[in-house]
N, C-alpha and C positions, 0 to 999 in steps of 0.2 A: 651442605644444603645449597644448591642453586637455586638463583632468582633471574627468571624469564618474564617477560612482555609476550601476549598474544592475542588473539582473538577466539571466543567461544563459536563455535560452527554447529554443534547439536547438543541439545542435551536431552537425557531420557534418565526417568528412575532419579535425579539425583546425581547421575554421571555425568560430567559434563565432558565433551571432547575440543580440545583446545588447543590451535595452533599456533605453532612456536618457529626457534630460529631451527630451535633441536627436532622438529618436526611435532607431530600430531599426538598428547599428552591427553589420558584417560584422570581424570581430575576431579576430585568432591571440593564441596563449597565448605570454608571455615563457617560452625556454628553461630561465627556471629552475624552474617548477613541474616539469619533465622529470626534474631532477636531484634533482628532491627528491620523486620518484616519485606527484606529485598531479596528476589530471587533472582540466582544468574538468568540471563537470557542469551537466544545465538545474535550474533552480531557484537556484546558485550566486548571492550576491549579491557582484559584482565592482565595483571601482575599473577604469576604461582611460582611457589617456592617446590622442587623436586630433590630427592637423595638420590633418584637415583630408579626407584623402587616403584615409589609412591607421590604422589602429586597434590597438591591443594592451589585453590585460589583462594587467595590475600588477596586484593585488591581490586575493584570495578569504578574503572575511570568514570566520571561524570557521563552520560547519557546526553545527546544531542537531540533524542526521540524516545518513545517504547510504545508500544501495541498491546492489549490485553488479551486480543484473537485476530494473527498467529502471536503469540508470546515473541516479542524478534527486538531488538534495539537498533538504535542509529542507522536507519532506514535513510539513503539519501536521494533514491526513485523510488515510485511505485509504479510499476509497469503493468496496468492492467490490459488482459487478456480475453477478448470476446471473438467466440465464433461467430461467420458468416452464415452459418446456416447450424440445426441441428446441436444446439439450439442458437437461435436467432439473438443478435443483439436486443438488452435490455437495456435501453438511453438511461433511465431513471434511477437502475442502481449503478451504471456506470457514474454517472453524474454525483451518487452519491458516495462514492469510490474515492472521486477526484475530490470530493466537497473534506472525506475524512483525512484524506493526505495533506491536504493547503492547511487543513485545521493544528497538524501536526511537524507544520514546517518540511513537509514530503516533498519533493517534484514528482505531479504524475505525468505518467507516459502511457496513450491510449491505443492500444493497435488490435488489427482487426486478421484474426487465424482463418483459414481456411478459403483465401482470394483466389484459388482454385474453381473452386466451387459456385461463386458468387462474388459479384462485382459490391466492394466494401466501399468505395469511394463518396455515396452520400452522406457513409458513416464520418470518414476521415475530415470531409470535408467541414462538419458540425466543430470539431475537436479541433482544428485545425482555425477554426474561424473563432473559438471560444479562446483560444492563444496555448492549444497543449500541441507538442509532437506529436504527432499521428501518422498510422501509416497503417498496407494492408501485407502481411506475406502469408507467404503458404510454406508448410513445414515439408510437402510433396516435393513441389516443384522447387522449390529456393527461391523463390520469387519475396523480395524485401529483406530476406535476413541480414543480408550486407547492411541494413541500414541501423542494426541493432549492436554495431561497431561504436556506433556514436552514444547510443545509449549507456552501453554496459562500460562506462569509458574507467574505471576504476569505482571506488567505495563500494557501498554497499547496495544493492538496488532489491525490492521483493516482488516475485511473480503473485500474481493475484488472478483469479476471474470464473468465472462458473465453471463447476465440473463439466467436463467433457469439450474445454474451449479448446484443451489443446497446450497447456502450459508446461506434463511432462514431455510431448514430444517435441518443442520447440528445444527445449531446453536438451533433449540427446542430438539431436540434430546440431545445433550450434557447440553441445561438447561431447561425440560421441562414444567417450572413455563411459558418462556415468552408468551409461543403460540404465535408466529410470523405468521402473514401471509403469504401464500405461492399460487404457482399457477402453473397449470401444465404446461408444454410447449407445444406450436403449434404444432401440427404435421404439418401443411398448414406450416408456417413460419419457424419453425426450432429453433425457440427461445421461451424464454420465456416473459412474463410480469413483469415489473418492480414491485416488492411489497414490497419494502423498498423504501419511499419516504423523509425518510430526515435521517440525521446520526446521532444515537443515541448509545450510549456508555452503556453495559449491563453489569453486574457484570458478571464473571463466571469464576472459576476454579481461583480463588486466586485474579483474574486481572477482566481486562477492553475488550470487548471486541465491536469494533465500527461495526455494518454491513452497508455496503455502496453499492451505485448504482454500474452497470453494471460497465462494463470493459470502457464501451462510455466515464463512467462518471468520471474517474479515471486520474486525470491530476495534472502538477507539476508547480511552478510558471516559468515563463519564456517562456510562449507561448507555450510550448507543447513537446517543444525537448531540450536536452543536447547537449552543446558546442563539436565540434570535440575533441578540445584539453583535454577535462573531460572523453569523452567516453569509453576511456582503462581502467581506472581505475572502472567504474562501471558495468565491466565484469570481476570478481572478478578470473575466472580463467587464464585470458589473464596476470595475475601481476606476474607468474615466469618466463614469455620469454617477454613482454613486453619489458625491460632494456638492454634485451641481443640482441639487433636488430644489422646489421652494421651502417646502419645510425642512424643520430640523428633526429627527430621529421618523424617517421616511421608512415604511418597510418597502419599498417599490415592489408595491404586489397591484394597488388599486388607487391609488393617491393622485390627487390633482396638481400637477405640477413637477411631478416626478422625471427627474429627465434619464432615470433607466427605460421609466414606460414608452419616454417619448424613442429612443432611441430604438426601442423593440419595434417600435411601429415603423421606424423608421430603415428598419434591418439590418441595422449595426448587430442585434442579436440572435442569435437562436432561438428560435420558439421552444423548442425541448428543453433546451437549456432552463431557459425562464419558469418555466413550467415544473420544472422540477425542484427548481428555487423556491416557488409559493408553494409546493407540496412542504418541501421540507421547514420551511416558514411556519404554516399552520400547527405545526406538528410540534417546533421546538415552544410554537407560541403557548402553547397549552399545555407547557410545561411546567408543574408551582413550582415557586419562587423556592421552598428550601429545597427543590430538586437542584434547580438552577445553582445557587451556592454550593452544596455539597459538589457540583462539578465543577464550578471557578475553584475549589481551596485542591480539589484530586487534581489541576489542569498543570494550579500553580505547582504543587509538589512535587509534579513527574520533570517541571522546567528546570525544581532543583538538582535531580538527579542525574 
């Protein structure tokens, strides 16, 4: 029996596909991660023991992250992905994109597909001012790819963003061994067709690079939202006036004295940004208290893992 170190890259049905020294091993989970209600994920860094034949995973390293939708672990970018046009940047679920990756100790990465088509730069410039890498390319012309050098700079990074942004062809284009499937967007509907059906993990540009469903599909554990009292902090620009409030436990939405408000007026910040802040503010605010627990004890549990 040999014992290998690797990483899981997809799994489906139960099988998981997992990368070794001996190369790429078709692998079932021992029964006892079942019992112990933990499923492999791609990204997973696993121990499996092989004859030869037959393969198993024994062993899944502690977890640095995990995701409930896409199913993916140790996430160390989130590079989310919005069309310039067709459809049109949505600030507010990007914003909530970047809000569920800080929550998860993610770095996201904001860029903007199709700069062909349409000048992204007031996009960039939001994201940019909010303190994320941003940037605009085009999968046509090559215009930005080179910049996606710096990004993909090794670990694990996952493509995110509304169907039809453009996330399989970015990704044939920067590797164009995978031929990814692709499809064009409705003009009737305004979106596109889902053509990533499960999350698989690709070599490329030093690292890992996971392409995941739609923006729908893109969720964190704890039902879907961030605690009030979490949410300052996972708007990475709000942390030089946050502390400086006059009160103490400030939601900087409406407050007197607040030096987020002051500073928004002052235009240190982004209005969309902020805006999407007291959206998501109201939202978690109206959350009951055992909802709130039951997601501190799932938040802490996944910190153990």
């Amino acid at each position: 029996m040999k014992t290998l170190n690797g990483i899981i890259i997809k799994g489906v049905g139960g099988l998981y596909s997992v990368e070794t020294a001996d190369g790429i091993l078709a692998c079932k989970a021992r029964g006892i991660f079942r019992k112990e209600g933990v499923k492999p994920l791609a990204g997973d860094r696993v121990t499996v023991e092989t004859d030869g034949v037959s393969a198993a995973i024994t062993v899944i390293a502690p977890r640095k992250n995990s995701l409930n939708r896409p199913p993916v672990a140790n996430i160390d970018k989130l590079v989310i992905v919005s069309g310039a046009v067709s459809p049109v940047p949505n600030l507010q679920l990007i914003d909530r994109l970047t809000a569920a990756a800080a929550y998860k100790g993610i770095t996201p990465v904001v860029v903007f597909s199709k700069c062909d088509l349409a000048d992204v730069s007031r996009y960039v410039n939001i994201y940019r001012h909010a303190g994320f890498v941003s940037f605009g390319f085009s999968a046509v012309t090559g215009e930005g790819l080179a910049q996606f050098d710096a990004v993909f700079d090794g670990g694990v990074c996952a493509l995110t963003g509304n169907s039809g942004a453009g996330k399989s062809t970015l990704l044939n284009r920067l590797c164009p061994a995978l031929e990814l499937e692709t499809a064009e967007v409705s003009k009737k509907l305004g979106r596109g067709r889902h053509t990533t059906r499960a999350v698989e993990l690709y070599k490329v540009l030093g690292g890992y690079i996971a392409d995941t469903p739609g923006f729908s599909s893109f969720d964190f554990d704890g039902g879907g939202f961030i605690p009030k009292y979490d949410l300052p902090d996972c708007f990475p620009e709000l942390a030089e006036y946050k502390d400086a409030c006059k009160f103490t436990g400030c939601s900087h939405v409406s407050e007197k004295g607040c030096a987020v408000l002051e500073a928004l007026q002052a235009g240190k910040l982004e209005p969309t940004r902020h805006e999407s802040y007291k959206v998501m503010y109201a939202e978690a605010k109206a959350v009951p208290d055992w909802q709130l627990k039951k997601v501190a004890a799932v938040f802490r549990e996944d910190k153990k893992t």
